[in-house]
LOROZA-259764 format. One record per residue (C-alpha): residue number from 1; residue in one letter; x, y, z. Coordinates in steps of 0.1 Angstrom, whole numbers, always signed. Last residue first. Layout:
<vomis>
{roke=NUM, vogu=A, px=X, py=Y, pz=Z}
...
</vomis>
This chain:
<vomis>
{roke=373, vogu=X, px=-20, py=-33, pz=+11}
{roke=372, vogu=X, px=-45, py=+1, pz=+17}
{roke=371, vogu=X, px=-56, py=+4, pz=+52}
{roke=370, vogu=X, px=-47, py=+37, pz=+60}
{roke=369, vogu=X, px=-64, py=+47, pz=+35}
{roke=368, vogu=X, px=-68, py=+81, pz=+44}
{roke=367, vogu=X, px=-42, py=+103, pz=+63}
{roke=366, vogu=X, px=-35, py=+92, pz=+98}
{roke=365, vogu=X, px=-56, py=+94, pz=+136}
{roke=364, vogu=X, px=-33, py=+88, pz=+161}
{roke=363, vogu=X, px=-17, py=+53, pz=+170}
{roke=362, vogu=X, px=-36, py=+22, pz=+183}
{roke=361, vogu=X, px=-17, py=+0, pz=+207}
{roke=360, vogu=X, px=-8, py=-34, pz=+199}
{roke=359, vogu=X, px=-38, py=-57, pz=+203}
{roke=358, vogu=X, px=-43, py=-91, pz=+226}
{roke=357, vogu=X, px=-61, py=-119, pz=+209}
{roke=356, vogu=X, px=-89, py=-138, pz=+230}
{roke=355, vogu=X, px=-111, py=-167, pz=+230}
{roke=354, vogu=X, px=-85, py=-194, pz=+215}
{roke=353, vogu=X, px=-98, py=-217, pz=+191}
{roke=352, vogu=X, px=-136, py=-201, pz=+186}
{roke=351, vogu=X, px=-121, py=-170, pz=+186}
{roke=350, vogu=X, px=-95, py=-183, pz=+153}
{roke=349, vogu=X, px=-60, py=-186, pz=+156}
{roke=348, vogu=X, px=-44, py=-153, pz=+145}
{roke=347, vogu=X, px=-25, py=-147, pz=+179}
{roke=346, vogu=X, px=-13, py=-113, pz=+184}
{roke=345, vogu=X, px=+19, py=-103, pz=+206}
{roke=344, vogu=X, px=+25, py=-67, pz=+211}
{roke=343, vogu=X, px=+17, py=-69, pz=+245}
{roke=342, vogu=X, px=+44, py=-94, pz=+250}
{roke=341, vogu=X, px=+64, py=-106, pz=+224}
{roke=340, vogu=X, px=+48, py=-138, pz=+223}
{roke=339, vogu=X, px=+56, py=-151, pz=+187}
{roke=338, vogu=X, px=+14, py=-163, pz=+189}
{roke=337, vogu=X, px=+10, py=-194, pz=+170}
{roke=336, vogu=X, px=-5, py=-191, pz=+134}
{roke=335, vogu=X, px=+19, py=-194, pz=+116}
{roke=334, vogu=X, px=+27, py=-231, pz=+129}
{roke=333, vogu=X, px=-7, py=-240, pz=+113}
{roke=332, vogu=X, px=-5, py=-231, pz=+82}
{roke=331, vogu=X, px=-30, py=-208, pz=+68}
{roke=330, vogu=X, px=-60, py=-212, pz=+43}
{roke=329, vogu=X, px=-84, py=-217, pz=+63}
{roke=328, vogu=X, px=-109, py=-223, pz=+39}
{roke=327, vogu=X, px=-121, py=-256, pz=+55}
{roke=326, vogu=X, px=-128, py=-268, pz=+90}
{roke=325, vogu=X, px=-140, py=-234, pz=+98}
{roke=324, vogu=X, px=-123, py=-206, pz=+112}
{roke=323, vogu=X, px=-140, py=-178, pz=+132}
{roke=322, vogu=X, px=-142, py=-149, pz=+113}
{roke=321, vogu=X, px=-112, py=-119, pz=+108}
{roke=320, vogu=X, px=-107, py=-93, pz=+132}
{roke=319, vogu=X, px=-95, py=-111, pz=+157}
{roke=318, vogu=X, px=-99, py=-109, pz=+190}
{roke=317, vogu=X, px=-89, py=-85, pz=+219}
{roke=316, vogu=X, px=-113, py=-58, pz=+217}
{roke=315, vogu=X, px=-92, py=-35, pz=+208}
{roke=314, vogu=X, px=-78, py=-63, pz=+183}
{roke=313, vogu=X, px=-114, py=-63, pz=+172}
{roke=312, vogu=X, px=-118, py=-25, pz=+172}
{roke=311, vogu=X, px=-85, py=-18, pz=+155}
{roke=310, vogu=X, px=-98, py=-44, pz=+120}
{roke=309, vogu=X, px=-132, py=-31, pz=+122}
{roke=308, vogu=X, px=-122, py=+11, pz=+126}
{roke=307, vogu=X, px=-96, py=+1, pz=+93}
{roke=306, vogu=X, px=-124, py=-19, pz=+74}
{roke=305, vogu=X, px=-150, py=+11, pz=+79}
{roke=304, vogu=X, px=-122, py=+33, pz=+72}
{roke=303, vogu=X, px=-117, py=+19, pz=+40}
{roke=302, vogu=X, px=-154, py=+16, pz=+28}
{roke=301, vogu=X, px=-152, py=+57, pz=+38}
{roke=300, vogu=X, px=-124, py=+64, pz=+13}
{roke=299, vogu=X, px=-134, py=+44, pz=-12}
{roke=298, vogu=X, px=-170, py=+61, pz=-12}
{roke=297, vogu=X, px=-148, py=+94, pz=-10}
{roke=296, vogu=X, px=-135, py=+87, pz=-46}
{roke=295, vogu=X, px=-159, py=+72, pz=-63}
{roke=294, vogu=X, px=-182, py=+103, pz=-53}
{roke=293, vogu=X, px=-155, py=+126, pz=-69}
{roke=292, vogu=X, px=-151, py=+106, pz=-98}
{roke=291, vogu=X, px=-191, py=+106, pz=-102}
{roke=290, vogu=X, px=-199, py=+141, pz=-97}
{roke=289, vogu=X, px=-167, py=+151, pz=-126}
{roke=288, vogu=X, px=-184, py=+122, pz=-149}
{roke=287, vogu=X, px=-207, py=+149, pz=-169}
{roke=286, vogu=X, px=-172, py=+165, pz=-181}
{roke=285, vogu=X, px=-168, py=+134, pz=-207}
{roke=284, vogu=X, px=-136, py=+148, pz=-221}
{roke=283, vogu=X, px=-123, py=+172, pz=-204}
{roke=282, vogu=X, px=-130, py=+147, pz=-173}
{roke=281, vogu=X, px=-113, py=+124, pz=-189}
{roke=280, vogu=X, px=-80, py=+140, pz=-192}
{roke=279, vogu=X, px=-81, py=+160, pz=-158}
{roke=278, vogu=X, px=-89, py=+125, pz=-139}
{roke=277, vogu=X, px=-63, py=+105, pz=-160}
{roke=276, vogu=X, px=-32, py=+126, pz=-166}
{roke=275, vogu=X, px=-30, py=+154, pz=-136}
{roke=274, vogu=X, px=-49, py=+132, pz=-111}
{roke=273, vogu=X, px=-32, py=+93, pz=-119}
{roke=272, vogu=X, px=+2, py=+100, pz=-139}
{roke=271, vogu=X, px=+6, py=+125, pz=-108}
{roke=270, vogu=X, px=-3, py=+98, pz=-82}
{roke=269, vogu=X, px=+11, py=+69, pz=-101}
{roke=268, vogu=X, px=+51, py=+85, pz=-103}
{roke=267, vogu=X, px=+43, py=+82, pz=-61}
{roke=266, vogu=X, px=+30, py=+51, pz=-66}
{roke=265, vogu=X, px=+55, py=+34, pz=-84}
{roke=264, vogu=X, px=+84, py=+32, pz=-62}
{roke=263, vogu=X, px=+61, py=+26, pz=-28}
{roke=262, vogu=X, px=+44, py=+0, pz=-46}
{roke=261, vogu=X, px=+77, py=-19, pz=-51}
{roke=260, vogu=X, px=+87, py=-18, pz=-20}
{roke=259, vogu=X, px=+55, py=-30, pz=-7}
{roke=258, vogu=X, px=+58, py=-61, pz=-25}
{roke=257, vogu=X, px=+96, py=-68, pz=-21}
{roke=256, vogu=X, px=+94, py=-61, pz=+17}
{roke=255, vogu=X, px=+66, py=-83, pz=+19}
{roke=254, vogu=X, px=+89, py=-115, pz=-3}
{roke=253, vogu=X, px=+117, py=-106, pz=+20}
{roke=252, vogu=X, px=+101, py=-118, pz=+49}
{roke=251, vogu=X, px=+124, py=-128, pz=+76}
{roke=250, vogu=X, px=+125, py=-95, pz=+92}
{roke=249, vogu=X, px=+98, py=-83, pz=+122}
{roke=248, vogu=X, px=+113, py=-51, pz=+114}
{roke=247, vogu=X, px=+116, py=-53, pz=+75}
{roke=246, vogu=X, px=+82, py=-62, pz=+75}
{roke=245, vogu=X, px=+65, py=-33, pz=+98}
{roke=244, vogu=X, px=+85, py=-9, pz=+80}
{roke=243, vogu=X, px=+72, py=-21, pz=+48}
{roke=242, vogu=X, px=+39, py=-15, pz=+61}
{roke=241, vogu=X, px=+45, py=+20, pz=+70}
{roke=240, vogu=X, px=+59, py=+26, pz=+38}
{roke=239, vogu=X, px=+30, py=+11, pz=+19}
{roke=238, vogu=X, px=+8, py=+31, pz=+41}
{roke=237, vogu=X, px=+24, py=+64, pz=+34}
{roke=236, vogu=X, px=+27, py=+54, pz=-4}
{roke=235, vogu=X, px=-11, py=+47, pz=-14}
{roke=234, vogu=X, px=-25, py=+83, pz=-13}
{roke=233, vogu=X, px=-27, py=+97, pz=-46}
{roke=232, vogu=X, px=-29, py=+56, pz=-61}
{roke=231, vogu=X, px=-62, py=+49, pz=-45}
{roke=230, vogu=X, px=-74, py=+85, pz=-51}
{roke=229, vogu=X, px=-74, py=+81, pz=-87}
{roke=228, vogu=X, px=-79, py=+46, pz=-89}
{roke=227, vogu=X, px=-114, py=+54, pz=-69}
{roke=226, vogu=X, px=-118, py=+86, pz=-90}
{roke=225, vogu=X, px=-116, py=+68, pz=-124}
{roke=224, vogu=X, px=-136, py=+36, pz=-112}
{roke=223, vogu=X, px=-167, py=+64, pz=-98}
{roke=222, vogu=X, px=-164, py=+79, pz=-134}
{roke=221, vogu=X, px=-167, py=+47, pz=-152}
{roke=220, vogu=X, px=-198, py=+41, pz=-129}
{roke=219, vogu=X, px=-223, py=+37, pz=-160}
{roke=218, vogu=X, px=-204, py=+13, pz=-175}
{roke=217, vogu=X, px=-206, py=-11, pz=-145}
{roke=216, vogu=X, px=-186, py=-39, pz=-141}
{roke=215, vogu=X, px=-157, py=-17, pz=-127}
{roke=214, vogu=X, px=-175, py=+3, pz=-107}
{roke=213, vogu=X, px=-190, py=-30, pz=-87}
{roke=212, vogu=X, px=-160, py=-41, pz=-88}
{roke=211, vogu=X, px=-143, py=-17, pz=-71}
{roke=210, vogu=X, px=-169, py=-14, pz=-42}
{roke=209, vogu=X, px=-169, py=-53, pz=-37}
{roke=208, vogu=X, px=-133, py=-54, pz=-34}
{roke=207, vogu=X, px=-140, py=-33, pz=+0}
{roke=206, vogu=X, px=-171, py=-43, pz=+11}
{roke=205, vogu=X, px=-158, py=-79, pz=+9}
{roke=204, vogu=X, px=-133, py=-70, pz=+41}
{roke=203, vogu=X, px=-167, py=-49, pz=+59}
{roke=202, vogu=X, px=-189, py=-79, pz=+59}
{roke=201, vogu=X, px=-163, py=-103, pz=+75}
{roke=200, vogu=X, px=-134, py=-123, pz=+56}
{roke=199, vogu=X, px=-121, py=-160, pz=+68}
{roke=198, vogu=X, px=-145, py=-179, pz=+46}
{roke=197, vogu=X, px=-126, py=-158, pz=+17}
{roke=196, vogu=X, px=-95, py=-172, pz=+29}
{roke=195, vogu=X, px=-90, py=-197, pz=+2}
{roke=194, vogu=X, px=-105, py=-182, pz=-22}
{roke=193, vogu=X, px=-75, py=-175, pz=-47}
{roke=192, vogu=X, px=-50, py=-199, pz=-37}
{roke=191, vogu=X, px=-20, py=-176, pz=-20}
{roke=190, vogu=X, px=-25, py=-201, pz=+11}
{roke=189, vogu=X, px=-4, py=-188, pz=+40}
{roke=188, vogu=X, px=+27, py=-193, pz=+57}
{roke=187, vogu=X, px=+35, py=-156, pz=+53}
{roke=186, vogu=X, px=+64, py=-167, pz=+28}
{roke=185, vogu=X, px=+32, py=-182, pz=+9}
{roke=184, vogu=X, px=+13, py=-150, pz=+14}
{roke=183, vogu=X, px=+45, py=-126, pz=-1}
{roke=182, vogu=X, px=+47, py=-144, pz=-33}
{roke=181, vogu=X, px=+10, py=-141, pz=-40}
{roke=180, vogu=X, px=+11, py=-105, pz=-31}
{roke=179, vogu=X, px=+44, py=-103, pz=-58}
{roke=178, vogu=X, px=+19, py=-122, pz=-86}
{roke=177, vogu=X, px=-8, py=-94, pz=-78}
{roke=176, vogu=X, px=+17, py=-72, pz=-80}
{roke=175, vogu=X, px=+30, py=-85, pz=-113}
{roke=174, vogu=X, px=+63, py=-90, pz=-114}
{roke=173, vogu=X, px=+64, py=-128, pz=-116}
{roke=172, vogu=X, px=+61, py=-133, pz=-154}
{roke=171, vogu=X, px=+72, py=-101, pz=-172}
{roke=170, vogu=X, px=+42, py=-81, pz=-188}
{roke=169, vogu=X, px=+49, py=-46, pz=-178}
{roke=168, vogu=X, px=+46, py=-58, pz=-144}
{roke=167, vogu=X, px=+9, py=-63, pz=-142}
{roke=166, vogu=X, px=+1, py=-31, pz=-118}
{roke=165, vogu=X, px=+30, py=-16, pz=-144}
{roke=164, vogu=X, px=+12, py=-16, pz=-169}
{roke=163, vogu=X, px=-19, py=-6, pz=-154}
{roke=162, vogu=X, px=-8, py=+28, pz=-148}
{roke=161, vogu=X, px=+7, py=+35, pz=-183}
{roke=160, vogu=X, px=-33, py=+24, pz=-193}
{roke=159, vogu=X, px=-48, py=+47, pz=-170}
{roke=158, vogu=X, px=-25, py=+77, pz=-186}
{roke=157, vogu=X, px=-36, py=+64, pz=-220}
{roke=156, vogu=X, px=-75, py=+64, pz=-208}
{roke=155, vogu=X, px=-71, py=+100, pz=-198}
{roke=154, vogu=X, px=-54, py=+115, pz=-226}
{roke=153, vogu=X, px=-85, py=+97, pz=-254}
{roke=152, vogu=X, px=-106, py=+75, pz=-245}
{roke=151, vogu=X, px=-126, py=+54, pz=-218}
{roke=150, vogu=X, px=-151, py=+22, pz=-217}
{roke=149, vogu=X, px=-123, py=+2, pz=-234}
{roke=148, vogu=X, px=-99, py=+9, pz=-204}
{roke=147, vogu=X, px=-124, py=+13, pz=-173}
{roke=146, vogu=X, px=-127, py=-28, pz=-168}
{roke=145, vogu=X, px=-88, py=-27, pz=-160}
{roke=144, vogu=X, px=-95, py=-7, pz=-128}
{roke=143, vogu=X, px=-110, py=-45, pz=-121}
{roke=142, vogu=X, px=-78, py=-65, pz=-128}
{roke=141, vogu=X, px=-56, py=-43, pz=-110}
{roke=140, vogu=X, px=-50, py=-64, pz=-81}
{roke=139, vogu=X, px=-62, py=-102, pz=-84}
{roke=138, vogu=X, px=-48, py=-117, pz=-60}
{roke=137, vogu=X, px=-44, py=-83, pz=-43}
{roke=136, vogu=X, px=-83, py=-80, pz=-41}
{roke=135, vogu=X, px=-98, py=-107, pz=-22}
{roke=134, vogu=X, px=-58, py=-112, pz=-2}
{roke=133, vogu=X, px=-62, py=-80, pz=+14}
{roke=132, vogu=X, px=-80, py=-96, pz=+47}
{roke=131, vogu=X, px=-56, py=-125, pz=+48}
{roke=130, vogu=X, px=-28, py=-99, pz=+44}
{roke=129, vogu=X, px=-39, py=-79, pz=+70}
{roke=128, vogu=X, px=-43, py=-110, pz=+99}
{roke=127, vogu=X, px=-3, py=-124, pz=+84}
{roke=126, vogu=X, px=+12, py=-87, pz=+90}
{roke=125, vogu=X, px=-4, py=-82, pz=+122}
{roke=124, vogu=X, px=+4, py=-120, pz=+132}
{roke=123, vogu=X, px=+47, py=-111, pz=+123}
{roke=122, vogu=X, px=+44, py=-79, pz=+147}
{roke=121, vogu=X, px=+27, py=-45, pz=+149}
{roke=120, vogu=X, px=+37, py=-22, pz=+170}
{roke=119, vogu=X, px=+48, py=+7, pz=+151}
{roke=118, vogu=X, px=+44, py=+3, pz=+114}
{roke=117, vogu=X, px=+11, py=-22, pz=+127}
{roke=116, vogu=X, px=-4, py=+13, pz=+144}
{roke=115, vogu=X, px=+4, py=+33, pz=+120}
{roke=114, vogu=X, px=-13, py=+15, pz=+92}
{roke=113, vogu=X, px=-45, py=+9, pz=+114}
{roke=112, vogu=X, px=-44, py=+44, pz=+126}
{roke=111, vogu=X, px=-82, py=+49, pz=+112}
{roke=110, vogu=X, px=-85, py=+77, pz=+85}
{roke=109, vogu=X, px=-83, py=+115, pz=+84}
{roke=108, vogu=X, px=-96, py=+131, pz=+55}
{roke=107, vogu=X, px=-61, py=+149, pz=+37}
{roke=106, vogu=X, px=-67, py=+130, pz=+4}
{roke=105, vogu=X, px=-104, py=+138, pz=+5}
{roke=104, vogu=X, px=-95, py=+175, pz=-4}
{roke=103, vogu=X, px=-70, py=+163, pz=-30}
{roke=102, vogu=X, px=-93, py=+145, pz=-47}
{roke=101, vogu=X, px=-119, py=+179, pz=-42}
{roke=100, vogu=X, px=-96, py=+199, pz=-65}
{roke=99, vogu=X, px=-90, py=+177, pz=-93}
{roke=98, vogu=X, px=-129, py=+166, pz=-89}
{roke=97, vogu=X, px=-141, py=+204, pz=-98}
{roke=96, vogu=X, px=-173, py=+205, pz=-74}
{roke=95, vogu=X, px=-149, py=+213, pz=-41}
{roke=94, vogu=X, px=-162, py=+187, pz=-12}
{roke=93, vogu=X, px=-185, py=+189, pz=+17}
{roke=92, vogu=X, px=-216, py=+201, pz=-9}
{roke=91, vogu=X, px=-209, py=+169, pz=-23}
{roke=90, vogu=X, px=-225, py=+145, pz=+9}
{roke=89, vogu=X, px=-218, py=+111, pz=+6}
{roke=88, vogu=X, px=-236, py=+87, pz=+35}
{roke=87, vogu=X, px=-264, py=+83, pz=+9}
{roke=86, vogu=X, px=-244, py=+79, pz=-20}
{roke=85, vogu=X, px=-225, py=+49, pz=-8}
{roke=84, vogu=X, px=-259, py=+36, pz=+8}
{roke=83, vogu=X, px=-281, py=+36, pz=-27}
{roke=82, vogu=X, px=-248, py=+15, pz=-38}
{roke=81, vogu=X, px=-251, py=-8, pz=-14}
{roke=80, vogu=X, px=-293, py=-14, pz=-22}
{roke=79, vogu=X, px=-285, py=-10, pz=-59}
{roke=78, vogu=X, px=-259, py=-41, pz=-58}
{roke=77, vogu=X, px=-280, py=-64, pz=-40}
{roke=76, vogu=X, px=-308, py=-57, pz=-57}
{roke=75, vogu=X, px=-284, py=-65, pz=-91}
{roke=74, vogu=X, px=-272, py=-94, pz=-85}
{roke=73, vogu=X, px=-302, py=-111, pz=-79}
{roke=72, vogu=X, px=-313, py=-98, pz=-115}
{roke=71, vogu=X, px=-278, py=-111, pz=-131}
{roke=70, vogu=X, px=-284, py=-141, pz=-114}
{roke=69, vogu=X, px=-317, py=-149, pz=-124}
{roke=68, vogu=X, px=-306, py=-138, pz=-158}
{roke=67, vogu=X, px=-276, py=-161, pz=-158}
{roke=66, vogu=X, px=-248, py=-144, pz=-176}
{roke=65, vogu=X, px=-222, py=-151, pz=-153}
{roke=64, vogu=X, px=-235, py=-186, pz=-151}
{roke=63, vogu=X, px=-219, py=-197, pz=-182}
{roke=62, vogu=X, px=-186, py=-205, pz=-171}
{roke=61, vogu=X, px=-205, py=-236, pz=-150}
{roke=60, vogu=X, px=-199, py=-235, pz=-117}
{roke=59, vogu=X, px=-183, py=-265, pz=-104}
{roke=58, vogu=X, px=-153, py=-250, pz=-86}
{roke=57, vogu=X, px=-161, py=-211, pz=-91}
{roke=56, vogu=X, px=-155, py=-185, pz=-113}
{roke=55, vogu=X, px=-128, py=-165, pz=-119}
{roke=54, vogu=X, px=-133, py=-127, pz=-123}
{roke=53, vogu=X, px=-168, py=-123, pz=-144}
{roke=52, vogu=X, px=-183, py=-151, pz=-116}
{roke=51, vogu=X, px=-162, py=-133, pz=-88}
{roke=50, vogu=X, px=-191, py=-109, pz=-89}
{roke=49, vogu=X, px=-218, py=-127, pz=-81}
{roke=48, vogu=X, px=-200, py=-148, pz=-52}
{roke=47, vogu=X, px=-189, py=-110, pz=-34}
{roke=46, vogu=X, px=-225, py=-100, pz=-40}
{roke=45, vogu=X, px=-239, py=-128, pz=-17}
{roke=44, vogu=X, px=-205, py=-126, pz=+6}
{roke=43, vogu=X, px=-213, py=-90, pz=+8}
{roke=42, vogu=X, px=-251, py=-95, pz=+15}
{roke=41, vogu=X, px=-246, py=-117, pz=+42}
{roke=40, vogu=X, px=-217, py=-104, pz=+62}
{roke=39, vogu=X, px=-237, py=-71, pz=+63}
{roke=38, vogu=X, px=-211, py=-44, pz=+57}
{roke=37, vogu=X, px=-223, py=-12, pz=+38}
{roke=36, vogu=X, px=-258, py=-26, pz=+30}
{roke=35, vogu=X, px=-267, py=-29, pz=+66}
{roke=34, vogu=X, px=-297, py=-54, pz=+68}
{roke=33, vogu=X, px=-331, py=-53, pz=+83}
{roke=32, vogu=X, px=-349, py=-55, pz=+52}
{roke=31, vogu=X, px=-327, py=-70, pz=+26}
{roke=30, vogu=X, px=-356, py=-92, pz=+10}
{roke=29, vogu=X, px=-337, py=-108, pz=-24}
{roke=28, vogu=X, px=-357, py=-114, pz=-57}
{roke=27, vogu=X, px=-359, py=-155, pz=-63}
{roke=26, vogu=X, px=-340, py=-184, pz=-73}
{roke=25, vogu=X, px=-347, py=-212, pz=-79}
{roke=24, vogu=X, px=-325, py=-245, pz=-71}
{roke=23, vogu=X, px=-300, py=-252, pz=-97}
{roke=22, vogu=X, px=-277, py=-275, pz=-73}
{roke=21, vogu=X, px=-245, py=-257, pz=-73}
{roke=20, vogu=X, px=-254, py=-218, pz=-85}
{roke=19, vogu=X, px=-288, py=-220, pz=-75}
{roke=18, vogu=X, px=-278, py=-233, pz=-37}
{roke=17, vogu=X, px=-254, py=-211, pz=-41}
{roke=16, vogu=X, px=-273, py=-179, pz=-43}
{roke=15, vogu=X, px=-299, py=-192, pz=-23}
{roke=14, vogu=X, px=-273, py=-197, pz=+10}
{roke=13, vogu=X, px=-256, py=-160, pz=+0}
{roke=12, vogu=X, px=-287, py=-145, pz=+11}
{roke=11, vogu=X, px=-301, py=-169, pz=+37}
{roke=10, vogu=X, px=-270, py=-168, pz=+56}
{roke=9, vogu=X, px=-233, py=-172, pz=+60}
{roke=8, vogu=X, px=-227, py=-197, pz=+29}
{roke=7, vogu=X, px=-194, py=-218, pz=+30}
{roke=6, vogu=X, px=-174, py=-201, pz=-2}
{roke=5, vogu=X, px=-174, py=-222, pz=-35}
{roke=4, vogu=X, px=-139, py=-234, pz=-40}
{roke=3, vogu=X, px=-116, py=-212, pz=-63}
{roke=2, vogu=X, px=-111, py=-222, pz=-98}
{roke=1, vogu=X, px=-80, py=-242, pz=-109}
</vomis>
């Protein structure tokens, strides 16, 4: 079944499916006044335009994927975050060979978001992060998967021994997207693609947004290669905070079994991933290095963004994910009542429901990508 079509959040992402449903016209985008790096807006707008090559929508035609008005739509919004990424990326900060300057950005220091759940974060935490990762883990690996027949030689065979096992080698129920799933109805949440994504702010979209947007474009091969790259260098300290976080709350086997099994491929992933992939295909396409490197730390700093959003709001003492509407919820009702263990306690009812959620206190500063699940 494909996904619902999202509730709009603006004039953007209200023309887009107003052409998508109804066939209305549409016209070339104004983005003046916006943030490209996590307007609510723009992301959902860019979001639905991408999730036509994934899925599709309820009602959509298949065919709209290749509409032209689409396609051009698509891609202002697309050049206008992208034009931002590179902005905010300086090279000179880095080392010019990529093997070098991915292990450079490995050590930036991220938001404690990680941390911070590992610590103090109870059943809510768990139930709040998965909501926000459930854009991408639903389908997890499916955009690296673009890079494949875009690639050759060394490199593409060390991406492809990573992929495998992102699907499970092919056995029904092991792939991690299929494990996420798992995990989100033990949650007490909806593992229907969609579902949530009426739930997700600006800077959640940013992030699957990033990735697909490398992935769908050829021309950003190298920027796909150095976000995998990274993603998979730096993947395990989270995973195993997280998967302290589950086992101590307890009851949730399914978690454990997801972040367990990231934590045993990973680290096998992060050489496969830096001394196989990068150093293969940059030997062989050498004009990528600036792009891997720029993937790379564009992941990085989308990541924090989401991290700093998701601390601030729980700071702040509300959620971190939008107010709920009457549909694409996705969660059930008793999960979302507070477990009340005092200040750690976190309700994930919506603002509009309850007015406040209380936070567990932030811990230091941690490696990057903090807030990879």
């Amino acid at each position: 079944m494909n996904p619902p079509i999202p509730t709009p959040r603006g004039p953007l992402s209200s023309a887009l499916l107003a052409h998508l449903v109804d066939g209305e016209p549409l016209g070339v985008p104004s983005l003046r006044g916006l943030d490209p790096l996590t307007d609510d807006d723009l992301h959902l707008a860019l979001w639905c335009c991408y999730e036509l090559h994934h899925h599709g929508f309820a009602g959509v035609a298949d065919d709209a994927e290749w509409d032209i008005d689409v396609l051009r739509f698509r891609r202002v919004l697309e050049s206008v975050f992208e034009g931002a990424l590179r902005a905010e990326h300086q090279p000179r900060a880095v080392p010019s060979d990529p093997l070098v300057a991915l292990r450079v950005i490995a050590t930036w220091a991220g938001p404690p978001l990680a941390s911070t759940i590992a610590e103090r974060g109870e059943r809510e935490h768990l139930q709040e992060l998965a909501l926000h990762r459930s854009a991408y883990q639903l389908k997890e690996a499916d955009p690296h998967t673009w890079a494949i027949p875009r690639l050759r030689g060394p490199g593409r065979a060390a991406m492809i021994e990573i992929q495998a096992d992102e699907y499970g080698h092919g056995v029904p129920g092991e792939g991690h997207a299929e494990l996420f799933a798992e995990a989100m109805e033990q949650l007490g949440l909806s593992s229907r693609f969609g579902d949530s994504i009426d739930r997700l702010p600006g800077t959640t979209l940013a992030t699957d947004n990033l990735v697909t947007m490398f992935g769908l474009n050829r021309r950003l091969r190298g920027a796909l290669v150095g976000h995998l790259a990274l993603f998979e260098m730096v993947s395990v300290s989270p995973m195993s905070k997280y998967l302290t976080a589950a086992r101590r709350v307890g009851g949730l086997r399914a978690l454990e079994r997801f972040y367990e099994v990231h934590v045993e491929v990973d680290a096998h992933h992060a050489e496969v991933a830096l001394g196989g992939m990068v150093a293969g295909i940059v030997a062989d396409e050498p004009e990528l290095a600036d792009d891997v490197i720029f993937g790379a730390a564009a992941l990085h700093r989308v990541e924090a963004r989401f991290a700093r959003h998701v601390l601030r709001s729980w700071d702040d003492g509300r959620s971190s994910l939008r107010p709920s509407l009457e549909a694409g919820l996705g969660v059930a009702t008793d999960a979302l009542a507070s477990h009340g263990r005092g200040d750690a306690a976190v309700s994930l009812v919506s603002e509009a429901a309850t007015g406040a959620t209380r936070a567990p206190a932030a811990a230091p500063a941690e490696p990057p990508l903090s807030a990879t699940g």
